[in-house]
ZALO-681125 format. One record per residue (C-alpha): residue in one letter; x, y, z. Coordinates in nm, 4 decimals, always signed. Layout:
BEGIN
<filo vofi="A" east="X" north="Y" up="Z"/>
...
***
This chain:
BEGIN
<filo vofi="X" east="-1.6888" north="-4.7608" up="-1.0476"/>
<filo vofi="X" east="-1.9967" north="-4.8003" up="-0.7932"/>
<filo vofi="X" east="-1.7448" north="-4.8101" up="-0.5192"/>
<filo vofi="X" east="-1.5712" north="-4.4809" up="-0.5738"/>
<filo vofi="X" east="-1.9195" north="-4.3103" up="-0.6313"/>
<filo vofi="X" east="-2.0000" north="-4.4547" up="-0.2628"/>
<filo vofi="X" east="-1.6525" north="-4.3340" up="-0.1015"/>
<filo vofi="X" east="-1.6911" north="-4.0094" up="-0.2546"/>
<filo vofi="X" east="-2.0236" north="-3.9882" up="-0.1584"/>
<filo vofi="X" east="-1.9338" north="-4.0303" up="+0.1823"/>
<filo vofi="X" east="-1.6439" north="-3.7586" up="+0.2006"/>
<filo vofi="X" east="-1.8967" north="-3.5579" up="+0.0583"/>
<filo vofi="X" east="-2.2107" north="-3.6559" up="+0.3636"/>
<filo vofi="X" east="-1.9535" north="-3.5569" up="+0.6304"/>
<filo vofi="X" east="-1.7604" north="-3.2462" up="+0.5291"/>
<filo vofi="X" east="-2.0547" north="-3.0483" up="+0.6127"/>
<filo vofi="X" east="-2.0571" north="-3.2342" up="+0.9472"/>
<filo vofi="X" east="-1.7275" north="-3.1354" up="+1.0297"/>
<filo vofi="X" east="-1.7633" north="-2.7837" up="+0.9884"/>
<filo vofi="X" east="-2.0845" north="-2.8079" up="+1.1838"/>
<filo vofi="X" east="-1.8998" north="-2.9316" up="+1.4901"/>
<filo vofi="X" east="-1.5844" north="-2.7327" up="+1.4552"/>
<filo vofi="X" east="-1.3845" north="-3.0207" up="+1.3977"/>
<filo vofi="X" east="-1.1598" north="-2.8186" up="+1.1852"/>
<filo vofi="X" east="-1.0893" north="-2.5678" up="+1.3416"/>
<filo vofi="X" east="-0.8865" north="-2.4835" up="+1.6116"/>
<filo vofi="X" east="-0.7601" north="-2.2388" up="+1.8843"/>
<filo vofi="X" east="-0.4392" north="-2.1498" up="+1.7126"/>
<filo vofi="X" east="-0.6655" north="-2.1039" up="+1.3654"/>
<filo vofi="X" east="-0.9311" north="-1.9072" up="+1.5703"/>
<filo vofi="X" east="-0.6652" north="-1.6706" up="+1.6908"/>
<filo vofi="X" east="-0.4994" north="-1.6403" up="+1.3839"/>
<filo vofi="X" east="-0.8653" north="-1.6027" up="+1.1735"/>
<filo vofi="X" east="-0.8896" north="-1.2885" up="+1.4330"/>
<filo vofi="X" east="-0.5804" north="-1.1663" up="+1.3928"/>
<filo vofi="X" east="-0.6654" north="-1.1460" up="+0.9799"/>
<filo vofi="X" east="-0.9504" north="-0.9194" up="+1.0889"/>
<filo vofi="X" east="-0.7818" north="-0.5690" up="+1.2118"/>
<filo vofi="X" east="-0.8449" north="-0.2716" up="+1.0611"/>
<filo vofi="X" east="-0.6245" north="-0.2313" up="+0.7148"/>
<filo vofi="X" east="-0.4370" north="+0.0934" up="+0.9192"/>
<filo vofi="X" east="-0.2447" north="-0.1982" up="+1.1023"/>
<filo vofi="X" east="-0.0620" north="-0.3937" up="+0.8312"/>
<filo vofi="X" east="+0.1864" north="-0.1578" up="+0.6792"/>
<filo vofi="X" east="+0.0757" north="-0.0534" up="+0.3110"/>
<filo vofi="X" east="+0.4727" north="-0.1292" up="+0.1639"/>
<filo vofi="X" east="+0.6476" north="-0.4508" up="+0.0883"/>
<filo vofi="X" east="+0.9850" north="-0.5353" up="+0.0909"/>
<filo vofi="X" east="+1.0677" north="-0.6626" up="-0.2640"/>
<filo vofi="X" east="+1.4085" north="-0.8863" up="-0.2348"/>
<filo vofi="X" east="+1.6455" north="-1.0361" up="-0.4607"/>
<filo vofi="X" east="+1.7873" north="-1.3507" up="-0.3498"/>
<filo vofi="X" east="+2.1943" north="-1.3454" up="-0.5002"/>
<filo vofi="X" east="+2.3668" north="-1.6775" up="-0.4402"/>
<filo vofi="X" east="+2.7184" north="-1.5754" up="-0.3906"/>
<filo vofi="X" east="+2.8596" north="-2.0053" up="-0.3882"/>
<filo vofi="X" east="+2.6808" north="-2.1387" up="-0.0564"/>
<filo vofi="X" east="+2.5854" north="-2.5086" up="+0.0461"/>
<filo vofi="X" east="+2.2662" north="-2.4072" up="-0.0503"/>
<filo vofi="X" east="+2.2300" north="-2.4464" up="+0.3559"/>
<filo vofi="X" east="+2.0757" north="-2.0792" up="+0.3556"/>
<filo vofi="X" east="+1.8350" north="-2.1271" up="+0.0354"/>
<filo vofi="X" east="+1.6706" north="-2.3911" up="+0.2363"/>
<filo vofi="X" east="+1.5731" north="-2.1415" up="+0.4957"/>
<filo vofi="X" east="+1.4971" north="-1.8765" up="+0.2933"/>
<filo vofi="X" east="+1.2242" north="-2.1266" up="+0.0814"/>
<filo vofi="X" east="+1.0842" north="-2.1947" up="+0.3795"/>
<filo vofi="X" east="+0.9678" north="-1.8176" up="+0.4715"/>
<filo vofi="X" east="+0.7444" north="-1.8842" up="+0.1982"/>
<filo vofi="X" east="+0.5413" north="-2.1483" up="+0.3337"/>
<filo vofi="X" east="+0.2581" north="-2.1929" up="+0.5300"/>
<filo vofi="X" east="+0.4163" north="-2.1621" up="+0.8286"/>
<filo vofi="X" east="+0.6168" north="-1.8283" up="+0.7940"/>
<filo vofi="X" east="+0.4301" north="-1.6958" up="+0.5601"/>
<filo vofi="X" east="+0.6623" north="-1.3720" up="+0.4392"/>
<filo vofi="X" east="+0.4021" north="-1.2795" up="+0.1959"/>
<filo vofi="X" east="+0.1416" north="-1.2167" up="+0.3850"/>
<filo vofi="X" east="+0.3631" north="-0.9962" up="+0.5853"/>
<filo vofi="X" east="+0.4699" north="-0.8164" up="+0.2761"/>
<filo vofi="X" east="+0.7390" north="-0.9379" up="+0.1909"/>
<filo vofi="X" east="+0.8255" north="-1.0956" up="-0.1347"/>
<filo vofi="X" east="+1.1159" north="-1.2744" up="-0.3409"/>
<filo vofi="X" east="+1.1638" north="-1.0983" up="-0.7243"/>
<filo vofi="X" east="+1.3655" north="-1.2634" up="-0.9998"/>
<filo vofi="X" east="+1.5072" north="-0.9092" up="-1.1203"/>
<filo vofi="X" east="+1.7348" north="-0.6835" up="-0.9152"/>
<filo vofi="X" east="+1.5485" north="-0.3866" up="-1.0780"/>
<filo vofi="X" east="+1.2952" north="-0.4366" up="-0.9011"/>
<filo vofi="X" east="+1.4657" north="-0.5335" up="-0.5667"/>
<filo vofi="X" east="+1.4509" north="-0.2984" up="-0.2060"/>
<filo vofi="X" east="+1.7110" north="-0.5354" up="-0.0923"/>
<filo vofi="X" east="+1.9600" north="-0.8230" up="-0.2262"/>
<filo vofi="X" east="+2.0135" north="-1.1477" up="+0.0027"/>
<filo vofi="X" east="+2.3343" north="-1.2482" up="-0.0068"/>
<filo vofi="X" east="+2.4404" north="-1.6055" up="+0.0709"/>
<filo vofi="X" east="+2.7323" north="-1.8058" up="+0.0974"/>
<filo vofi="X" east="+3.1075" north="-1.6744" up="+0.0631"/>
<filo vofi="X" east="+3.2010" north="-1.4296" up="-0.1847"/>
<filo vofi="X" east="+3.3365" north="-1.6692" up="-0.4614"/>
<filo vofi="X" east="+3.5357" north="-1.5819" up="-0.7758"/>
<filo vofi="X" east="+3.3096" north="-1.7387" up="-1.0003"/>
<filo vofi="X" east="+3.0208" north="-1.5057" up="-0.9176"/>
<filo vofi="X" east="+3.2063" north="-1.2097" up="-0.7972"/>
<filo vofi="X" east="+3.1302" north="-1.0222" up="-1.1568"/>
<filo vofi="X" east="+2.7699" north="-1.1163" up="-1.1488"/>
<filo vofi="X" east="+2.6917" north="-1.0491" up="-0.7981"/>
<filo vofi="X" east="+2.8555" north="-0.6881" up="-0.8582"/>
<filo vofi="X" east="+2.6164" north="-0.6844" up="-1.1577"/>
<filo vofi="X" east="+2.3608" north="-0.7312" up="-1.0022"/>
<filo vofi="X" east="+2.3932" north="-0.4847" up="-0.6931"/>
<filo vofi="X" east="+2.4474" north="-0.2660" up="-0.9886"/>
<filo vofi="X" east="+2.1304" north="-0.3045" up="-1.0840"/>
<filo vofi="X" east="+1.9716" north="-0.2212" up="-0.7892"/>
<filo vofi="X" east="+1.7898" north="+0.1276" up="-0.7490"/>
<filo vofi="X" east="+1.9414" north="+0.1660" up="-0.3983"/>
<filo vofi="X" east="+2.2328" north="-0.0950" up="-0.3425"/>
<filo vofi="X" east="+2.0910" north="-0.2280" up="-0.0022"/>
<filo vofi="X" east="+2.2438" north="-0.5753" up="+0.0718"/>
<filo vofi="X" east="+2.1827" north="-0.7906" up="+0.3635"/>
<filo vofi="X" east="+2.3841" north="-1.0886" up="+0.4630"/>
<filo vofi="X" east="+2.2894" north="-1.4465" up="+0.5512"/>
<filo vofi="X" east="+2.4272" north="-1.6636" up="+0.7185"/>
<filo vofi="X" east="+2.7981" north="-1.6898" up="+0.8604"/>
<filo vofi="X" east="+2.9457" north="-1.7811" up="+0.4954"/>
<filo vofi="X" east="+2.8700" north="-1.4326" up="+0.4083"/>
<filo vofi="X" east="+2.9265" north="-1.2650" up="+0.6883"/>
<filo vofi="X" east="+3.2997" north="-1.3974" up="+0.7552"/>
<filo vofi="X" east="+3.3259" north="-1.6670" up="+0.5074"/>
<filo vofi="X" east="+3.2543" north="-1.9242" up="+0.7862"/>
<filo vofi="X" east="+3.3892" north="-2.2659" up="+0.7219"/>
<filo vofi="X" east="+3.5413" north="-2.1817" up="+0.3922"/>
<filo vofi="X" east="+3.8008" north="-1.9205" up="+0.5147"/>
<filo vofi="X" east="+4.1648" north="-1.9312" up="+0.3294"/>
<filo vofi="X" east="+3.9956" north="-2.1299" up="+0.0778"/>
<filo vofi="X" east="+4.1352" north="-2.0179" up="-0.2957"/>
<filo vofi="X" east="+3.8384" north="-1.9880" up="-0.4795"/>
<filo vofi="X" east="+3.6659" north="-1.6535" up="-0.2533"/>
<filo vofi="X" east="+3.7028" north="-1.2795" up="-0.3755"/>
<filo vofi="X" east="+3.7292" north="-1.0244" up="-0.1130"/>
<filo vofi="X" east="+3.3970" north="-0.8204" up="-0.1851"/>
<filo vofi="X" east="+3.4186" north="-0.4873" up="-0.3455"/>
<filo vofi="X" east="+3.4121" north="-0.1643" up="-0.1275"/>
<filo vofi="X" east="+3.0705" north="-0.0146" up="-0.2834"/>
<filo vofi="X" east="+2.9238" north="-0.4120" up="-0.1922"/>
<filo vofi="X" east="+3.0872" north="-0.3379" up="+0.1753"/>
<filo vofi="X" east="+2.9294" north="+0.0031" up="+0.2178"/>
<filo vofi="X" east="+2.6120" north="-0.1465" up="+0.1102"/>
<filo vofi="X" east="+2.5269" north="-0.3941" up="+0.3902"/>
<filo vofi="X" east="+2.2937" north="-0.2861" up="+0.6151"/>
<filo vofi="X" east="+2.1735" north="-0.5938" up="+0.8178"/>
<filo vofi="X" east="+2.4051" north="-0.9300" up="+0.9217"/>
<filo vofi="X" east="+2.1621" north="-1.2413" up="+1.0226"/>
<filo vofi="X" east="+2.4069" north="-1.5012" up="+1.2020"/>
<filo vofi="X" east="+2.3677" north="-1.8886" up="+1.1849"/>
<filo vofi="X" east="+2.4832" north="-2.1552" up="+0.9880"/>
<filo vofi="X" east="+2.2417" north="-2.1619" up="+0.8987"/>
<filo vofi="X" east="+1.9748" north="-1.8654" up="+1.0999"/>
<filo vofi="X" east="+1.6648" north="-2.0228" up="+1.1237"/>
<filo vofi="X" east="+1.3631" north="-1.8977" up="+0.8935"/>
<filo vofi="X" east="+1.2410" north="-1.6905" up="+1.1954"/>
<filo vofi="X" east="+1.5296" north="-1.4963" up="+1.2369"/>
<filo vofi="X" east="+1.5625" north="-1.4217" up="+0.8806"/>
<filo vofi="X" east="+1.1834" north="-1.3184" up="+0.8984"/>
<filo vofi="X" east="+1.3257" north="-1.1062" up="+1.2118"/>
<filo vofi="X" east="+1.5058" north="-0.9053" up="+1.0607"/>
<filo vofi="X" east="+1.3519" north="-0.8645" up="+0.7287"/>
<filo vofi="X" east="+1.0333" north="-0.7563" up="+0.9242"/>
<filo vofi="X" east="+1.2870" north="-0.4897" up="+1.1077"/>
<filo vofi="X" east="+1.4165" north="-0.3998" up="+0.7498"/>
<filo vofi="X" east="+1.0654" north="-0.3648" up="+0.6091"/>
<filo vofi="X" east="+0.9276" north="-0.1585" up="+0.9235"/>
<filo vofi="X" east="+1.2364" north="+0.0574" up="+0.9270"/>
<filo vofi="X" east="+1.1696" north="+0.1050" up="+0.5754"/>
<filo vofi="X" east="+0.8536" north="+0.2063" up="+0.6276"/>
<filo vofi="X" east="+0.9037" north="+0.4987" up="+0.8927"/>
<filo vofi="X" east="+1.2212" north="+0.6634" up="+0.6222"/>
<filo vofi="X" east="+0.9729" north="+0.6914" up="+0.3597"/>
<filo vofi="X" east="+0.6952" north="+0.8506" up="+0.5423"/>
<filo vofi="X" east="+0.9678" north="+1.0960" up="+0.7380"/>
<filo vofi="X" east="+1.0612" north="+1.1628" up="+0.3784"/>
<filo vofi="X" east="+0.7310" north="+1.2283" up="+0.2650"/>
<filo vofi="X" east="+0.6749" north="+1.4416" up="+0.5704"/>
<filo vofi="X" east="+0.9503" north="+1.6534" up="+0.5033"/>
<filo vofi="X" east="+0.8399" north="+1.6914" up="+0.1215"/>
<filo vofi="X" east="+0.4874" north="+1.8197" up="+0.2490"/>
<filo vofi="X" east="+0.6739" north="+2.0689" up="+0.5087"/>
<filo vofi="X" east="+0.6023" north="+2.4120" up="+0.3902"/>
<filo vofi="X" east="+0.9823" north="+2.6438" up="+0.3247"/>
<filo vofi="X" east="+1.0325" north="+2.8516" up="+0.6180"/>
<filo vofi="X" east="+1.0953" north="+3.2022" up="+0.6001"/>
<filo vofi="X" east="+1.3838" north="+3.3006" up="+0.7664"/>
***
């Protein structure tokens, strides 16, 4: 017991130390710390809400899309976020082909959405990659087809081009609803 109070009492003597001689930080933190500090006007004031719908992948494309919510990628602090409901969804992430199985409750689930807005990951669900003339895929409905509105290539695309072109998604997003808003505010002309 004496020697744990000793070792933690050590930790404890040099933490203070450390932050003393900026042994924790570094030049990629500093820039980053200073990046956190702009004005709020910068960072765009809506997220992208998505709904991740597994249409029978490898689970190839899941990896990548966990791993835009670590530390690394960080997708939430960027504004965008993962929901469990479709209801709630600006966009569903499709991967993996378009299977049988799960062609009633993907189609359910677009459903769902408020605005149908589906974007496609990875070459599975883009062109059925690997699995092409396989029995077991559906040919996706036409009101899932006129839905798509971005394609993100790979097998499978690497977190940062996912991030890529969810960022364009979000941004995009963000200029239709103020144009929208600027046309509500427009006063009727008279003509």
């Amino acid at each position: 017991m004496a020697k744990q109070i000793t070792i933690r009492g050590l930790i404890l003597k040099h933490i203070p130390r450390m932050f003393k001689r900026g042994q924790l930080h570094t030049e990629a933190q500093e820039t980053v710390l200073s990046a956190q500090k702009l004005p709020r006007q910068f960072w765009s004031s809506r997220s992208l809400w998505i709904r991740h719908l597994d249409c029978g992948s490898c689970n190839g494309c899941e990896l990548e899309l966990t791993a835009l919510e670590n530390p690394v990628y960080d997708a939430q602090h960027l504004g965008i976020e993962f929901k469990s409901s479709p209801r709630h969804a600006d966009v569903a992430a499709m991967t993996g082909p378009f299977t049988r199985n799960l062609a009633e409750a993907a189609k359910l689930t677009v459903e769902a959405m408020p605005v149908p807005r589906i974007v496609l990951i990875g070459d599975c669900a883009i062109d059925k990659g690997i699995y092409q003339g396989s029995y077991a895929l559906a040919e996706r409905p036409p009101e899932m087809e006129n839905a798509i509105i971005a394609k993100v290539p790979g097998c499978p695309p690497t977190p940062q081009q996912i991030l890529d072109v969810l960022c364009h998604l979000k941004l995009s997003r963000h200029k239709e609803i103020s144009q929208a808003n600027h046309a509500q505010n427009q006063p009727p002309s008279n003509t």
